[in-house]
Backbone as CSV, one residue per row, in Angstrom:
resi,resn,N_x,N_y,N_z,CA_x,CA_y,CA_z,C_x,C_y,C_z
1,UNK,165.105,77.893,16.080,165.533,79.274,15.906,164.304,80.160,15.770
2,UNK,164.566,81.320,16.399,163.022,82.210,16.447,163.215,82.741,15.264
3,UNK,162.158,83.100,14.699,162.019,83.631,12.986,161.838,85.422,13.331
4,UNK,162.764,85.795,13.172,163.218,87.230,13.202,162.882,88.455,11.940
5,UNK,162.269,89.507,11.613,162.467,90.053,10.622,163.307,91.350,10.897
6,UNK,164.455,91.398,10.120,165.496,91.910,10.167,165.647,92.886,9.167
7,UNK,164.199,92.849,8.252,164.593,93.813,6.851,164.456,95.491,7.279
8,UNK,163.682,95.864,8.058,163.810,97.058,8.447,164.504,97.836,9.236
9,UNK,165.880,96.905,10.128,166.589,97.833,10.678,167.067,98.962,9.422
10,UNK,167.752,100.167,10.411,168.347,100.777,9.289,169.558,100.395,8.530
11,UNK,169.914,101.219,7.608,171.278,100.758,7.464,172.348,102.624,7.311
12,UNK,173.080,102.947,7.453,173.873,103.752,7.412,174.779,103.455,6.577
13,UNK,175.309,103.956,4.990,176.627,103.615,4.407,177.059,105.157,4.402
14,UNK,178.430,104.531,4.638,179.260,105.721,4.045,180.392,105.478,3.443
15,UNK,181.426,106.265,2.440,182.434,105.781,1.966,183.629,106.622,2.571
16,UNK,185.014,105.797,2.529,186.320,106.371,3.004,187.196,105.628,2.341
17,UNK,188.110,106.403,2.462,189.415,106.131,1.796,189.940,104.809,2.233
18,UNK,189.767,103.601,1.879,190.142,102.435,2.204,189.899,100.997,1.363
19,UNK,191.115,100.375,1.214,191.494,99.485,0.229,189.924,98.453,0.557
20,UNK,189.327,98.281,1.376,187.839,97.081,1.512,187.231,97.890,2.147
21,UNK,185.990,97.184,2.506,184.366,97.863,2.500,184.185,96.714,3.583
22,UNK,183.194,97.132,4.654,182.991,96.172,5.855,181.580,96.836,6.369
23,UNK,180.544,95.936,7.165,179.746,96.293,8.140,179.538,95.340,9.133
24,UNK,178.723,96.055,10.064,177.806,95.690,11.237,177.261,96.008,12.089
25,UNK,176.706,95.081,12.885,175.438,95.843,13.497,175.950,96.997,15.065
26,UNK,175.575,98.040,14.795,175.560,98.787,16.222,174.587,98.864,17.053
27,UNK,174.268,98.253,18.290,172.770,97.746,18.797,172.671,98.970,19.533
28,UNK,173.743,99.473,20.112,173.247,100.848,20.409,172.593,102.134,20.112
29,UNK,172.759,102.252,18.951,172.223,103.321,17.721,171.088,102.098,17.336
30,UNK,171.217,100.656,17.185,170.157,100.120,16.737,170.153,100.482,14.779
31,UNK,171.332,100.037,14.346,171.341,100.404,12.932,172.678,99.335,12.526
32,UNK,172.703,98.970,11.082,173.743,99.199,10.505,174.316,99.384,9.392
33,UNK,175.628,99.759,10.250,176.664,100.234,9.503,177.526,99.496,8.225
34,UNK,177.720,100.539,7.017,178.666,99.857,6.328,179.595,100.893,5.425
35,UNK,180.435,100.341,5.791,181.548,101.658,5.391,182.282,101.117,3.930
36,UNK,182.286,101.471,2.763,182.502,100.969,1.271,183.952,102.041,0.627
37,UNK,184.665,101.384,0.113,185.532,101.820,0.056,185.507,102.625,-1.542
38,UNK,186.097,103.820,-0.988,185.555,104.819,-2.292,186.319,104.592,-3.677
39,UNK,187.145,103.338,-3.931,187.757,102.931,-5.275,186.766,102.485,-5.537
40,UNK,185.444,101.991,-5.307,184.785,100.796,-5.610,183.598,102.165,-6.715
41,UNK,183.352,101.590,-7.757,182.336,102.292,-9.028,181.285,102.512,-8.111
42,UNK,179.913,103.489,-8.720,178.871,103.855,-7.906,177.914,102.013,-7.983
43,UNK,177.871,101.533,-9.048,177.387,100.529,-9.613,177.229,99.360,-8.831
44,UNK,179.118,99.248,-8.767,179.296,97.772,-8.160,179.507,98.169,-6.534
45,UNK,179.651,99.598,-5.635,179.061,100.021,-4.616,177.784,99.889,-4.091
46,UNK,176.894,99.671,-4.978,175.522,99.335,-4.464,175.640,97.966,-3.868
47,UNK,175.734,96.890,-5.031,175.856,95.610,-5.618,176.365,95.122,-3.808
48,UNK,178.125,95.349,-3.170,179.061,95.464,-2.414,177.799,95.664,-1.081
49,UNK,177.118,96.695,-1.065,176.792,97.446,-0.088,175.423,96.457,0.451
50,UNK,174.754,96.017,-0.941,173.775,95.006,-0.496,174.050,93.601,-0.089
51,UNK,174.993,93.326,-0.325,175.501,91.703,-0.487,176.360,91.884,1.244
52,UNK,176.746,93.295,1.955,177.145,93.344,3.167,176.121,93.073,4.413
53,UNK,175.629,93.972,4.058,173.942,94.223,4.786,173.098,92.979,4.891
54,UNK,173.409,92.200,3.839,172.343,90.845,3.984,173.478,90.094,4.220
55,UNK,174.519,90.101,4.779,175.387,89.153,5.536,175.104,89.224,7.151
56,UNK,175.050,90.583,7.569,174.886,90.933,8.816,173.648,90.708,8.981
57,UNK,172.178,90.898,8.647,171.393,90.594,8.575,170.952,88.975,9.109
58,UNK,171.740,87.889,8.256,171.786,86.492,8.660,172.832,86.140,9.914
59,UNK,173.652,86.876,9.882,174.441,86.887,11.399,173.228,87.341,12.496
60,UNK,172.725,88.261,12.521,171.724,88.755,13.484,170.559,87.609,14.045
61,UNK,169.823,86.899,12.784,168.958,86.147,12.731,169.883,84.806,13.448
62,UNK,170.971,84.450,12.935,171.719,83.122,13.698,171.714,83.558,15.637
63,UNK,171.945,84.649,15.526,172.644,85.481,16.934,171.111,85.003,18.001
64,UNK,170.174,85.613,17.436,168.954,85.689,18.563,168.243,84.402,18.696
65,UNK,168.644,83.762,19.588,168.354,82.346,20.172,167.236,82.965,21.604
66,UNK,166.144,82.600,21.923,164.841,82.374,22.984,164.458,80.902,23.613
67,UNK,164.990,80.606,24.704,165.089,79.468,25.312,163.025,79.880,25.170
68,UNK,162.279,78.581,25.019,161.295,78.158,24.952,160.934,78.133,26.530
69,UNK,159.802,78.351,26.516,159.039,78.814,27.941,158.987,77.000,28.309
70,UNK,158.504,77.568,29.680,158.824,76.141,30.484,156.958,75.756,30.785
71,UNK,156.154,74.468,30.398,155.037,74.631,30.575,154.692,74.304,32.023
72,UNK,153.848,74.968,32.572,153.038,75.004,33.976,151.520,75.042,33.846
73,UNK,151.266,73.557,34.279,149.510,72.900,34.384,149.429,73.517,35.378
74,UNK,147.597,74.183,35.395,147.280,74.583,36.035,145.640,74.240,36.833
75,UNK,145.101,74.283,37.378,144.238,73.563,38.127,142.578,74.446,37.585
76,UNK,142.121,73.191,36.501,141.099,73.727,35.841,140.779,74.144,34.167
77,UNK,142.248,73.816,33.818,142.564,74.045,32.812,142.032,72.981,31.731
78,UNK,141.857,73.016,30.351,141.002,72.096,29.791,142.539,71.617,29.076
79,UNK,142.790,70.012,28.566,143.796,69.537,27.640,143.266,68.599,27.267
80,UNK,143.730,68.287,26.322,143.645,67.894,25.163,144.244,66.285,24.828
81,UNK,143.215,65.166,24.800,144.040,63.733,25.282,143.146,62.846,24.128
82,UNK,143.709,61.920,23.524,143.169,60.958,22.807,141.959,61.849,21.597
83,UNK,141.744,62.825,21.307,140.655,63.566,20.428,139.782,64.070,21.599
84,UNK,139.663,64.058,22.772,138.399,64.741,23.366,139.208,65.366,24.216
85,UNK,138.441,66.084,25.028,139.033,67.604,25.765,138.531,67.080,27.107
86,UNK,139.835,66.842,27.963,139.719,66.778,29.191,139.925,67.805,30.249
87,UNK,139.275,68.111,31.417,139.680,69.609,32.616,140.333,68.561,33.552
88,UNK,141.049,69.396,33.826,142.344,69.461,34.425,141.757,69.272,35.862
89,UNK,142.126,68.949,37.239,141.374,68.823,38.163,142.887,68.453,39.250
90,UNK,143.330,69.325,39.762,144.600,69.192,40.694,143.920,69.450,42.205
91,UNK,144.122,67.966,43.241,143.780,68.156,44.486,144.820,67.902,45.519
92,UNK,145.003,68.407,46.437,145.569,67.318,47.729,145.006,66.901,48.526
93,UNK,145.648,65.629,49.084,145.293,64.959,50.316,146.278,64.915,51.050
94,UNK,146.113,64.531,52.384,146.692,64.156,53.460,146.994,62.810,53.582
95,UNK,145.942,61.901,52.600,145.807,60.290,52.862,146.526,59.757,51.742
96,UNK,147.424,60.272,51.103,147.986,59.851,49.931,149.600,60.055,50.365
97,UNK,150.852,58.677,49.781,152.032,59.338,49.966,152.862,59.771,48.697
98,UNK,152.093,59.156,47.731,152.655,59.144,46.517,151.282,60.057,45.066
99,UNK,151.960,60.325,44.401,150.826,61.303,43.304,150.706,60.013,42.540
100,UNK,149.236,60.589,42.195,148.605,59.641,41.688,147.535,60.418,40.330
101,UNK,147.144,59.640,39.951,146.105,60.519,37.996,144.819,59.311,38.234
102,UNK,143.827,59.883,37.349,142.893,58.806,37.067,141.600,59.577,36.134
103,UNK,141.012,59.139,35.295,140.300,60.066,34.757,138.602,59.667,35.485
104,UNK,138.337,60.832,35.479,136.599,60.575,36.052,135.653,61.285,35.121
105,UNK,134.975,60.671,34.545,134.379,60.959,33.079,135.077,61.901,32.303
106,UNK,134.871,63.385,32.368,135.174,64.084,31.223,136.479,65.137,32.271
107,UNK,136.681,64.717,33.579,137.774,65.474,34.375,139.066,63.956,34.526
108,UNK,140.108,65.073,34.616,141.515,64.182,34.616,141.656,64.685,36.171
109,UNK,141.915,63.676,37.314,141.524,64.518,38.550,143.143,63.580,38.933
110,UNK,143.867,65.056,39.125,145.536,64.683,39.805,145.277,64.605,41.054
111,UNK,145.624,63.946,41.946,145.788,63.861,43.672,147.179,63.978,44.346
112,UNK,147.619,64.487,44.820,149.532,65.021,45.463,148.776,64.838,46.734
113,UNK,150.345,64.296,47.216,150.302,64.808,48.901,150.133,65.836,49.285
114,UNK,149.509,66.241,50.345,149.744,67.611,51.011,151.111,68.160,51.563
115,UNK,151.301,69.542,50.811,152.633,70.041,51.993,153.706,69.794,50.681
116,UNK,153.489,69.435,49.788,154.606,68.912,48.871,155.252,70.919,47.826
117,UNK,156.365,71.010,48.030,157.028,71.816,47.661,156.434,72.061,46.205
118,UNK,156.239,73.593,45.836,155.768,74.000,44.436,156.329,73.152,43.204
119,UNK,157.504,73.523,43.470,158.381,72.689,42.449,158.085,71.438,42.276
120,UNK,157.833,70.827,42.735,158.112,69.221,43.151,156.577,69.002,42.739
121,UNK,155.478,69.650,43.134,154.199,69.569,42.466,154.165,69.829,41.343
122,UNK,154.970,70.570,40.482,154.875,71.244,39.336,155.448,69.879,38.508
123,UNK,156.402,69.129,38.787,157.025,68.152,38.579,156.210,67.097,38.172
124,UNK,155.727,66.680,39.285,154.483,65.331,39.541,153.254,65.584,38.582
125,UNK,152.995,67.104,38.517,151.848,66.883,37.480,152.194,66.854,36.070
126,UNK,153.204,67.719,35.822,153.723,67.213,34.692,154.137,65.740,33.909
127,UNK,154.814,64.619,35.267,155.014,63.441,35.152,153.713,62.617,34.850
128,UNK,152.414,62.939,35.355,151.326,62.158,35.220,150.577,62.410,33.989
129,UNK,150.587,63.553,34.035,150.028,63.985,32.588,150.695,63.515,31.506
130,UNK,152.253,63.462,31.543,152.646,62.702,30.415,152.564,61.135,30.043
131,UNK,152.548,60.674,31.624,152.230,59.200,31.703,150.947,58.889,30.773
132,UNK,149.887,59.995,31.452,148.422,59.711,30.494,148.268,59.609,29.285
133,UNK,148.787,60.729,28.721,149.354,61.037,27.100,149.745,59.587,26.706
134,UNK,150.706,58.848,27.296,151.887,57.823,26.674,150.657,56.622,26.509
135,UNK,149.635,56.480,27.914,148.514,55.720,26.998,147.682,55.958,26.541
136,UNK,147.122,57.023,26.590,145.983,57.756,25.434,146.509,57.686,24.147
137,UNK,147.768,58.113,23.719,147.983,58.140,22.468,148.752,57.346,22.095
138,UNK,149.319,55.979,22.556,149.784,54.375,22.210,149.441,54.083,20.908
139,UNK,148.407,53.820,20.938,147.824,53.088,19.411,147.861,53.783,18.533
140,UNK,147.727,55.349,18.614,147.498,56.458,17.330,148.999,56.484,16.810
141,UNK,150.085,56.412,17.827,151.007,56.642,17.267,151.761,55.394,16.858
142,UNK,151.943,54.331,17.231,152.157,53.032,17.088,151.217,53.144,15.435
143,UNK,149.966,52.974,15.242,149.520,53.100,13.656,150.125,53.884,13.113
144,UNK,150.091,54.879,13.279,151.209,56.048,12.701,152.480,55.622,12.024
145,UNK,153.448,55.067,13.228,154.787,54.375,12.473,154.337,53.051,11.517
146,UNK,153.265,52.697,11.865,153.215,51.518,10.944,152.847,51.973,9.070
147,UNK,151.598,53.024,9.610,151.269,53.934,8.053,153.065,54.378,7.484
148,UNK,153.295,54.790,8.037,154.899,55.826,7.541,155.894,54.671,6.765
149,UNK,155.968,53.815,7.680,156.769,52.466,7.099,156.234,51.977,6.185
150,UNK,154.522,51.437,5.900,154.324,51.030,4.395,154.414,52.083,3.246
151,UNK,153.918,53.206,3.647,153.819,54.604,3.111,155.060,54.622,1.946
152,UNK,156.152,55.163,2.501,157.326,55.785,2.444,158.810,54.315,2.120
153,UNK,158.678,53.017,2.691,159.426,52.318,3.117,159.387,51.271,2.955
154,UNK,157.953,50.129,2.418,157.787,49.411,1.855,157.960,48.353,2.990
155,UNK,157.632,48.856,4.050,157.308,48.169,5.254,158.320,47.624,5.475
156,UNK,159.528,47.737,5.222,161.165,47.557,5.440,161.210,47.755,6.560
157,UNK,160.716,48.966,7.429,161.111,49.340,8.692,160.323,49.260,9.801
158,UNK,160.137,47.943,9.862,159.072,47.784,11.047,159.902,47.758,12.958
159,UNK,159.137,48.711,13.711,159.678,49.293,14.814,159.282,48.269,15.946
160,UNK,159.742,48.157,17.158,159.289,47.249,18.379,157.906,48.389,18.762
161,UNK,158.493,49.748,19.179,157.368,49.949,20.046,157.475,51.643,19.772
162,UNK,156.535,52.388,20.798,156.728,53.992,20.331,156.612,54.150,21.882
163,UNK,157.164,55.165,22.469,157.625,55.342,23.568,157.216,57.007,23.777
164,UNK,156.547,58.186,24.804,156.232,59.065,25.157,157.507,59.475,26.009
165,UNK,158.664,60.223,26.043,159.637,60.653,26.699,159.209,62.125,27.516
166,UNK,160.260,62.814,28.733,160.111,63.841,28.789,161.740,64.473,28.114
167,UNK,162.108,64.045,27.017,163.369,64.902,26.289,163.302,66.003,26.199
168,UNK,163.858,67.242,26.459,163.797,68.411,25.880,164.316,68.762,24.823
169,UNK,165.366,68.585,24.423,166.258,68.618,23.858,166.527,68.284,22.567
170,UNK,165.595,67.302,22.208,165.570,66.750,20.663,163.925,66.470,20.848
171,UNK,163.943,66.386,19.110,161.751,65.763,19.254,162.036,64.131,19.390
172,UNK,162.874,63.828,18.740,162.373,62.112,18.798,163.850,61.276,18.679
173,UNK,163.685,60.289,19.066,165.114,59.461,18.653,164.937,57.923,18.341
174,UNK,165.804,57.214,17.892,165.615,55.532,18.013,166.815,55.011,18.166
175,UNK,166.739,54.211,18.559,168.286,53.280,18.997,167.799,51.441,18.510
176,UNK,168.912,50.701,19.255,169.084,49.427,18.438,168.182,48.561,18.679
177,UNK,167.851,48.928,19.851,165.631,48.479,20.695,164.983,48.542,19.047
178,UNK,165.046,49.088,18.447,163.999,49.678,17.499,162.714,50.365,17.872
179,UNK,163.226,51.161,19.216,161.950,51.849,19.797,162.103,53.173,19.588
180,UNK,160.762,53.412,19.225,161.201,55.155,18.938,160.411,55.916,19.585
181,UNK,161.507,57.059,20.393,160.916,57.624,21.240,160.462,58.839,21.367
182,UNK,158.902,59.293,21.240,159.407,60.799,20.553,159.099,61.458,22.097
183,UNK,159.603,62.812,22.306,159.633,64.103,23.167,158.217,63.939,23.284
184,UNK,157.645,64.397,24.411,156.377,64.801,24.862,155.811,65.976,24.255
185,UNK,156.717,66.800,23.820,156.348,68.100,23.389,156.117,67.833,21.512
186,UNK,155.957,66.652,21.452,156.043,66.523,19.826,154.451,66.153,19.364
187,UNK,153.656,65.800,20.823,152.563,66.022,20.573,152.224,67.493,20.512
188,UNK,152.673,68.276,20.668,151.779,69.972,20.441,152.222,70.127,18.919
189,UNK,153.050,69.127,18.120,153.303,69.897,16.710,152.293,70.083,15.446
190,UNK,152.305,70.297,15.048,150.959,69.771,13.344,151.347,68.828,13.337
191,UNK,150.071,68.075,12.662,150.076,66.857,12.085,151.494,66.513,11.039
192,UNK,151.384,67.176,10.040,152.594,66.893,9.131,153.754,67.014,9.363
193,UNK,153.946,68.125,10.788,155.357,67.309,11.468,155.875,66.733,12.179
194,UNK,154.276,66.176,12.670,154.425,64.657,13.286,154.800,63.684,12.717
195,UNK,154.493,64.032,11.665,154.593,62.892,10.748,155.963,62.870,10.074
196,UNK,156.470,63.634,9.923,157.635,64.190,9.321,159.030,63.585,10.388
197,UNK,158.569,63.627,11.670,159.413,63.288,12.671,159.667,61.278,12.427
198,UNK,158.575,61.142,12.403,158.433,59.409,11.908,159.190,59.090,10.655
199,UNK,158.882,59.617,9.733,160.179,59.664,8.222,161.414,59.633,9.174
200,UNK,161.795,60.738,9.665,162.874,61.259,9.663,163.682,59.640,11.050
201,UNK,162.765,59.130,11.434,163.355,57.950,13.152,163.683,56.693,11.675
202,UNK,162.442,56.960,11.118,162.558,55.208,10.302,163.396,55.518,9.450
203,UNK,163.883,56.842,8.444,165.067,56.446,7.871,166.300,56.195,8.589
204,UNK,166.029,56.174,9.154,167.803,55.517,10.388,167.481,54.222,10.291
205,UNK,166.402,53.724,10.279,166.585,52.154,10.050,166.820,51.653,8.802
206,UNK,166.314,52.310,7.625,166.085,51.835,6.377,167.904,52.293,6.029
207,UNK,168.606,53.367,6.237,169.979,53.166,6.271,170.638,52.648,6.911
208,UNK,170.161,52.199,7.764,170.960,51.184,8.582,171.571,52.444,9.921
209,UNK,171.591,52.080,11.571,171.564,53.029,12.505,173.533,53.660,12.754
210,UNK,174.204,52.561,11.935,175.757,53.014,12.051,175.282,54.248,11.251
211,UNK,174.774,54.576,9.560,174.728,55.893,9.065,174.479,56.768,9.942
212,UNK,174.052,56.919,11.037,174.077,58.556,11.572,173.373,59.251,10.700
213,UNK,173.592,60.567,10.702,173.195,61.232,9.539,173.883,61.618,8.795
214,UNK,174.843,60.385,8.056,175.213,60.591,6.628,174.927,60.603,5.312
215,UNK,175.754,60.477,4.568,175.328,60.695,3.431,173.895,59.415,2.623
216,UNK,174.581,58.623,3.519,173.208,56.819,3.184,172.083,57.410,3.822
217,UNK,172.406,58.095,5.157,170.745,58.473,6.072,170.049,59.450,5.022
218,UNK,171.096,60.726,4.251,169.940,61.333,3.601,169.765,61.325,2.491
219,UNK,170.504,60.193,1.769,169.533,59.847,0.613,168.232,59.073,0.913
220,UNK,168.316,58.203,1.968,166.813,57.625,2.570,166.001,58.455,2.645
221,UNK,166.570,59.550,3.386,165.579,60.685,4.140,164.629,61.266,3.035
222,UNK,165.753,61.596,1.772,165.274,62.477,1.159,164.810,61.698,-0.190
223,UNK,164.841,60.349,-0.041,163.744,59.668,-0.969,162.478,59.585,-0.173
224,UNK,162.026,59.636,0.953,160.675,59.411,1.840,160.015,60.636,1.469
225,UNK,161.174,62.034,1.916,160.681,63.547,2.258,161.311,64.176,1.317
226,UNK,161.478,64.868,0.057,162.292,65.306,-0.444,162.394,66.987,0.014
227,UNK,161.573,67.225,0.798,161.631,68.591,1.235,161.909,68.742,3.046
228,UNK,162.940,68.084,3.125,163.080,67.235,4.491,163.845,68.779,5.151
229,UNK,164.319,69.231,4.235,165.097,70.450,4.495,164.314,71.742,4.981
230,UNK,162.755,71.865,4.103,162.048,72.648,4.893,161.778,72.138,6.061
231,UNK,161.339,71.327,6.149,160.505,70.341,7.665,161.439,70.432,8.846
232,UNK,163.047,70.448,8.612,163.533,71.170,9.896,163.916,72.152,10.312
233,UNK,163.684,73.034,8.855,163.474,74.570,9.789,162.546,74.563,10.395
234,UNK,161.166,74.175,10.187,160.173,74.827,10.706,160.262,74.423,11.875
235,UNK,160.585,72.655,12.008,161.225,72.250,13.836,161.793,73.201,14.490
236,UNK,162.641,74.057,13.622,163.940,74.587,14.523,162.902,75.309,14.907
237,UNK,161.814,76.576,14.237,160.545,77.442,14.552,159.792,76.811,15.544
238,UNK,159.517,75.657,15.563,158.505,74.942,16.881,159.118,75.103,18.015
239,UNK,160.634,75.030,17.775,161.136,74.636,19.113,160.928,75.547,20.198
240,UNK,160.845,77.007,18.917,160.524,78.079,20.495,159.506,78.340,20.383
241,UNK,158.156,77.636,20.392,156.926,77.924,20.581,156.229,76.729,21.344
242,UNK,156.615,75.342,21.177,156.021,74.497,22.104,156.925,74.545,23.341
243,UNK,156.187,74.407,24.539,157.003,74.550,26.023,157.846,73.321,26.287
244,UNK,158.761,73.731,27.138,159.468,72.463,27.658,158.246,71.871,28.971
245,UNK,158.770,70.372,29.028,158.051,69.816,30.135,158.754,69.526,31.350
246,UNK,158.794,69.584,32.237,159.239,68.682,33.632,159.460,67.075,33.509
């Protein structure tokens, strides 16, 4: 959810002859409204008038949803792989039928066929680059679940493997593999909610994966993280700031 500040629209009250008091937003005027019903004391009219306004207010903030930009590599660009900073290096050939990656010292040099549709390039480099990612960062994150599990878990929850996805849609998941797979885009998060994402895969194991996210998943959850509740707002905040991938 995009983090909205909503305290300065205006607000307009007025009172009329009427048994309840109601508002909301007029996007046209760009204000709102709240109309209070004139039985109500000057006192508990305020009280009424504020407790309306900060209803509509959180309706507004639920309302404005921003689909997350879509990311597009670009040829020359520097990223970011295993701790060192690699340039980006997109070529075609004619002698190639299939895309191909390979790193050459401090350049990541993509190769596509020639003639291959924007889209479809936009695709392929995205696919390789994530491929790279999935072994550049193998071991960091594989240690990772292993730290989180003695950490938090008492090494109860030991995983098969960690897996680099292109999900959009969620950061991470695990199933009965015991592989956990996080989103590609879960590398652009901070550290601590990287880490936060790992709590959140291994308590599904430590409750066992029938809990879902019930009431067993978040007492796990929230013996690992007890502030597990901030950690997915701020996800919900990432979501529209790291890009989707191809």
């Amino acid at each position: 959810m995009l983090a909205v500040d909503y305290s300065a629209v205006p607000v307009v009250v007025t009172q009329k002859s009427k048994r309840s008091s109601s508002a909301w937003f007029d996007p046209e005027e760009g204000v709102i409204k709240v109309i209070l019903s004139n039985r109500l004391p000057k006192a508990e009219a305020e009280k009424v008038a504020a407790t309306l306004v900060e209803r509509v207010r959180k309706k507004l903030v639920r309302r404005i949803r921003v689909p997350p930009r879509r990311r597009v590599y670009e040829d020359g660009e520097a990223i970011r792989s295993g701790g060192k900073w690699l340039i980006l290096s997109i070529k075609e050939t004619e002698f190639r039928k299939h895309p191909a990656a390979r790193i050459e010292g401090s350049t990541l040099l993509v190769v596509l066929p020639s003639g291959m549709h924007y889209q479809t390039q936009r695709r392929a480099v995205s696919a390789l680059i994530r491929e790279h990612w999935a072994k550049s960062e193998y071991a960091r994150l594989l240690l990772l679940a292993d730290e989180i599990s003695r950490k938090y878990f008492n090494a109860e929850t030991p995983i098969e493997d960690v897996e680099i996805t292109r999900q959009n849609t969620r950061w991470a998941n695990i199933c009965r593999d015991r592989i956990v797979r996080l989103s590609v885009r879960a590398l652009f998060l901070p550290k601590d909610l990287l880490e936060y994402l790992m709590v959140h895969e291994l308590a599904h194991l430590k409750a066992g994966l029938h809990a879902q996210h019930g009431p067993g998943y978040r007492r796990a959850l929230a013996e690992a993280e007890p502030d597990w509740r901030k950690k997915e707002r701020e996800l919900a905040v990432w979501s529209h700031i790291v890009p989707v991938h191809d």
